[in-house]
C-alpha positions in Angstrom: -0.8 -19.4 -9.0 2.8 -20.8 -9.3 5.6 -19.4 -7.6 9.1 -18.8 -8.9 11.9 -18.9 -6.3 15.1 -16.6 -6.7 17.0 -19.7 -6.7 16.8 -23.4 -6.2 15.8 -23.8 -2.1 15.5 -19.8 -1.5 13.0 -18.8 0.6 12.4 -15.5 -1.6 9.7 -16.2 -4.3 8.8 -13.6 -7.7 5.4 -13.6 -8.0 4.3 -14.5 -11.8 2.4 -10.8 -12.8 0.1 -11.0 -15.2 1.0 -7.4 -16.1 4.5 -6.0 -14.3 5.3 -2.7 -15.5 2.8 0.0 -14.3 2.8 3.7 -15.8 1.5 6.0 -13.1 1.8 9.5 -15.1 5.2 10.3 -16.0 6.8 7.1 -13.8 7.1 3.6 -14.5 6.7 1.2 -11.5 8.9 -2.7 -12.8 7.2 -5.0 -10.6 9.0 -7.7 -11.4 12.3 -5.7 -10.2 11.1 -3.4 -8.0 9.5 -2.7 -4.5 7.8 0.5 -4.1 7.6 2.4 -1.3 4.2 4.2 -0.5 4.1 6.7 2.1 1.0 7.7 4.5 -0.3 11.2 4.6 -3.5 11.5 6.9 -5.0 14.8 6.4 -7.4 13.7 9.9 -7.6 15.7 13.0 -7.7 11.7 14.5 -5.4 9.6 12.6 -4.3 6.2 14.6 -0.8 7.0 14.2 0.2 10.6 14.0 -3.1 12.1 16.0 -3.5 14.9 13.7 0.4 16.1 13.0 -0.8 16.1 9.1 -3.9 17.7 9.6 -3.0 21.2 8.7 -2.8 22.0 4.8 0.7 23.0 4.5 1.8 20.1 6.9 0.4 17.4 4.6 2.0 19.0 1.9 5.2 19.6 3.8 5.3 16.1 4.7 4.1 14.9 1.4 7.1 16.3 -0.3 9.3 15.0 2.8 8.7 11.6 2.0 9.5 12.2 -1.3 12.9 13.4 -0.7 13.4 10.5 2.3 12.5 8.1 -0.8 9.0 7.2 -1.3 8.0 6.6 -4.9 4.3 7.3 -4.2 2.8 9.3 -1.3 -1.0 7.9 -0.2 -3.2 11.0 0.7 -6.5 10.3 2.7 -9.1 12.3 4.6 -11.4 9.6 6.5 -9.7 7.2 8.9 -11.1 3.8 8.6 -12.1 3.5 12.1 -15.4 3.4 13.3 -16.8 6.9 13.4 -19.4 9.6 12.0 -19.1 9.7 7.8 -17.0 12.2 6.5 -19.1 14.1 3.8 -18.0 13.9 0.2 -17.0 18.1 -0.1 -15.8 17.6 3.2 -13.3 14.6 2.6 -12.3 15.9 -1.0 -11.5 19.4 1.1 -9.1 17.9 2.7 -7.3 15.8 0.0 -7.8 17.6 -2.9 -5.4 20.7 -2.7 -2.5 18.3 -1.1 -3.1 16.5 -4.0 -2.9 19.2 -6.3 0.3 21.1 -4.5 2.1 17.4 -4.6 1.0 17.0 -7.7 2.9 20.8 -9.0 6.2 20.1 -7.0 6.9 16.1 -7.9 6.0 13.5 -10.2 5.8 11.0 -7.5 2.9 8.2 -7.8 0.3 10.0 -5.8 -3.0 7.9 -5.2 -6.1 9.1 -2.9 -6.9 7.2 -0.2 -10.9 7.2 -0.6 -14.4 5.4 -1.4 -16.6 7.6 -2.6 -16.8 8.5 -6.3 -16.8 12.1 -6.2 -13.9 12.2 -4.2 -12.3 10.3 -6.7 -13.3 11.8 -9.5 -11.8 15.0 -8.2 -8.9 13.7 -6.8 -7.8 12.2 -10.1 -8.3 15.7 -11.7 -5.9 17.5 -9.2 -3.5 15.4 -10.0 -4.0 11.3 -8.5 -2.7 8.4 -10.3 -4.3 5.8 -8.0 -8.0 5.2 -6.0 -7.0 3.1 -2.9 -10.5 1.9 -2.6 -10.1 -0.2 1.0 -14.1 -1.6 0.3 -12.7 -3.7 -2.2 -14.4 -1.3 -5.2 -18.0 -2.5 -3.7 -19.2 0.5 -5.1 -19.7 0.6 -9.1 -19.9 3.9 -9.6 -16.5 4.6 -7.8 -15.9 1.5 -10.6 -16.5 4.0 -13.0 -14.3 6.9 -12.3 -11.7 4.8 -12.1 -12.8 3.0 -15.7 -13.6 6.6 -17.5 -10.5 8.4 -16.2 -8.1 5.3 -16.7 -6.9 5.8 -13.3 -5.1 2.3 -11.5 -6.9 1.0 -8.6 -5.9 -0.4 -5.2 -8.8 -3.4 -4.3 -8.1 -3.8 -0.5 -10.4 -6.9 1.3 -12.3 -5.8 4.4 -15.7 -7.2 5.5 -17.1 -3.6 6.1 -16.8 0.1 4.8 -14.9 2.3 6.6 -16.3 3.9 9.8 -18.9 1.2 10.7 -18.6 -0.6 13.1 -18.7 -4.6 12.9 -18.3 -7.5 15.8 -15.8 -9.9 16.4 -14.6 -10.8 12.7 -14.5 -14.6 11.6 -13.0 -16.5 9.1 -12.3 -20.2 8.5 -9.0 -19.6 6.5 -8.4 -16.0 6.1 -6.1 -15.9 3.5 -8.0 -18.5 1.1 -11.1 -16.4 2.0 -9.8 -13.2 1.1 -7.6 -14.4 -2.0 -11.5 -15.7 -3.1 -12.6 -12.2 -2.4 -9.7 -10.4 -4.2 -10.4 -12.5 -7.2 -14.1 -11.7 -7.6 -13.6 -8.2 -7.1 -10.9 -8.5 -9.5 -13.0 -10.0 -12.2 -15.8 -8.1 -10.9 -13.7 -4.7 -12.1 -12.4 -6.0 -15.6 -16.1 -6.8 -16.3 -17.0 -2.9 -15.1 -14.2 -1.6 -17.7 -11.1 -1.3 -15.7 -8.5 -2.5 -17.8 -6.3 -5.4 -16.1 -3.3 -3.6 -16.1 -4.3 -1.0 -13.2 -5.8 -3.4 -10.7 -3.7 -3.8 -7.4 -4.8 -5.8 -4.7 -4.1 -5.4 -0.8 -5.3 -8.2 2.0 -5.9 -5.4 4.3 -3.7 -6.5 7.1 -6.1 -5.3 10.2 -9.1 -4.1 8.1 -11.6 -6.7 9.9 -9.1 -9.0 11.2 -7.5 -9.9 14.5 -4.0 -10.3 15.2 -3.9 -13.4 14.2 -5.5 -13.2 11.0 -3.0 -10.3 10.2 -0.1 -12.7 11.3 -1.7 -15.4 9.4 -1.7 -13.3 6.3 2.0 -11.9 6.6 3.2 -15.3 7.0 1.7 -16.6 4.0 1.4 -13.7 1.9 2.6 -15.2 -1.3 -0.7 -16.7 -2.1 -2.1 -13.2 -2.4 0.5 -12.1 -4.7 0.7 -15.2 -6.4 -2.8 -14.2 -7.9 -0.8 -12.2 -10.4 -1.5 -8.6 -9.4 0.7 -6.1 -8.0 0.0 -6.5 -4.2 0.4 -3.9 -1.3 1.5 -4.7 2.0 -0.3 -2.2 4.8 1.7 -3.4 7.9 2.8 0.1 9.4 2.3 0.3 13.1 -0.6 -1.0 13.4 -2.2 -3.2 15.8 -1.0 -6.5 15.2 2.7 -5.1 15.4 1.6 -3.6 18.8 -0.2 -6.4 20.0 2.4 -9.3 19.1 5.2 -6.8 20.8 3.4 -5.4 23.4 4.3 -1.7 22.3 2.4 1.6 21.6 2.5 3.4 18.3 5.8 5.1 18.6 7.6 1.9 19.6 6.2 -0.9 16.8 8.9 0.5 13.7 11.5 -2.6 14.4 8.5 -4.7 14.1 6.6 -3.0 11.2 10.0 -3.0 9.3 10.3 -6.9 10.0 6.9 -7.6 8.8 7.1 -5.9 6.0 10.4 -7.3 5.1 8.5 -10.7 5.6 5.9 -9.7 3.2 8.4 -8.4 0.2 9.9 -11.9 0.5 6.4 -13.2 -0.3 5.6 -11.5 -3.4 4.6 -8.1 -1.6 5.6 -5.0 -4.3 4.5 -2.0 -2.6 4.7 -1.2 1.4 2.8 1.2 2.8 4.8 2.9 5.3 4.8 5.9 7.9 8.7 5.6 8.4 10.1 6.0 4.6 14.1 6.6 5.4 13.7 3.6 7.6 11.6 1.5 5.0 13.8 2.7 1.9 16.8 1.0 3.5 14.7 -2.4 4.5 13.5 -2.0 0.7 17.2 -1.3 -0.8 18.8 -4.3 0.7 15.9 -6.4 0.0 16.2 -5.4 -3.8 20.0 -5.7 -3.6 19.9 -9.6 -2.0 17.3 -10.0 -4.8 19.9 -9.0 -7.6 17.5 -5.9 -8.8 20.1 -3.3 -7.3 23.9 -2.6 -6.9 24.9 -1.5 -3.7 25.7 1.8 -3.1 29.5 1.4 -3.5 31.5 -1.8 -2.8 34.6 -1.5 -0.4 34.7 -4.3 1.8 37.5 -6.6 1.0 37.5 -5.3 -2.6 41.7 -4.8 -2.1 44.5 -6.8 -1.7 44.4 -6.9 2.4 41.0 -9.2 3.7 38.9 -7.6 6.6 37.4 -8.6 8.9 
């Protein structure tokens, strides 16, 4: 699909959105003027970033609602790492998501979505409170397809070549981002033919998710043809291997780098970021929107008077 530039020779482009504004409960997401911020809450005793901090009920929610007030405008909740591992059960996983979701849920109106695959996680997640399924097997599985049609919930269709916590060789691709735009848009049209209405679909490439660092880089550098399918698209870049691997840097040191890549990928068409540092993201994210003309500036001083500055 087309892209429209900012301006004649920018290097910033708007994707065309076949459906821009987004009601998530009582807030309204304006994709066409707007990058939202999503922030990461890993209720997991072995989460690849934090190594548990979240893992404790009231810590999840504690941080939930910290996010919040740093400036996220949605907070994702999950309870099964994507890493290769044992299956979380179903009461299990929804154990763990289900009353952050529902104590987040009683203190904010933030977009909340639940970070999940399996259908009666979903199901139950959306009742406590959920706006969103962030489905990263790319809603392979039709009856998750179906909570998310019945309850009129959005849904987040993120590419990977397997389900979470299996375990799958080297990854291959020919052109990653042509084969996972192709995949995007069959699971696309895949879910409007299962009865989820066009205007809650999302997509995600899955930075990572079945990919080397190249492929990631790959991705990030050309990210507009993902959102130029038309859909909202999500930009999952925080601290995660490619960052590390391309820096040389553990976890606690890849923030500068997430920060630049997902800077990259809002100037290709990228409308939410999903994030561990929000005050550090909400700034990258409020100059981006100023330069783009979809914000003032928090107060304008500089040279404003009679005397210049330097």
């Amino acid at each position: 699909m087309e892209q429209t530039p900012v301006h004649p020779g920018s290097p910033q482009f708007v994707p065309h959105l076949l459906h821009a504004r987004h009601t998530f409960g009582q807030r309204v997401l304006d994709f066409d003027r707007q990058i939202a911020l999503m922030a990461i809450i890993n209720r997991t005793p072995d989460s690849f970033y934090d190594g548990g901090r979240t893992f404790a009920l009231q810590a999840a929610v504690d941080a939930s609602l910290q996010a919040v007030s740093d400036g996220a405008d949605w907070v994702d909740i999950g309870g099964a790492p994507f890493a290769p591992g044992p299956a979380i059960p179903a009461a299990e996983e929804a154990d763990r998501i289900v009353p952050v979701i529902r104590a987040v849920r009683d203190a904010s109106d933030v977009v909340i979505s639940a970070d999940t695959f399996l259908p009666e996680v979903a199901e139950q997640a959306i009742k406590a409170g959920a706006n969103v399924v962030n489905d990263t097997t790319g809603l392979r599985n039709r009856d998750l397809a179906a909570v998310v049609a019945e309850t009129g919930a959005h849904v987040i269709i993120t590419h990977s070549l397997a389900e979470p916590r299996t375990v799958l060789g080297r990854p291959a691709y020919t052109d990653v981002v042509t084969e996972v735009a192709d995949f995007l848009v069959r699971q696309v049209e895949l879910a409007v033919m299962l009865g989820i209405s066009e205007d809650r679909i999302l997509v995600d490439p899955g930075h990572d998710l079945n990919k080397n660092t190249l492929h990631s880089l790959d991705i990030t550098r050309r990210f507009a043809e993902i959102a130029g399918l038309g859909y909202p698209t999500l930009a999952a870049v925080s601290n995660k291997d490619f960052i590390g691997e391309t820096l040389n840097l553990p976890k606690p040191e890849r923030v500068e780098g997430s920060i630049a890549a997902a800077v990259m990928c809002a100037l290709g068409g990228a409308r939410i970021l999903r994030m561990h540092n929000v005050a550090a993201a909400r700034s990258a994210i409020n100059v981006v929107e100023a330069a783009m003309g979809w914000r003032q500036p928090a107060y304008l001083r500089h040279n404003m008077g009679d005397v210049n500055q330097p």
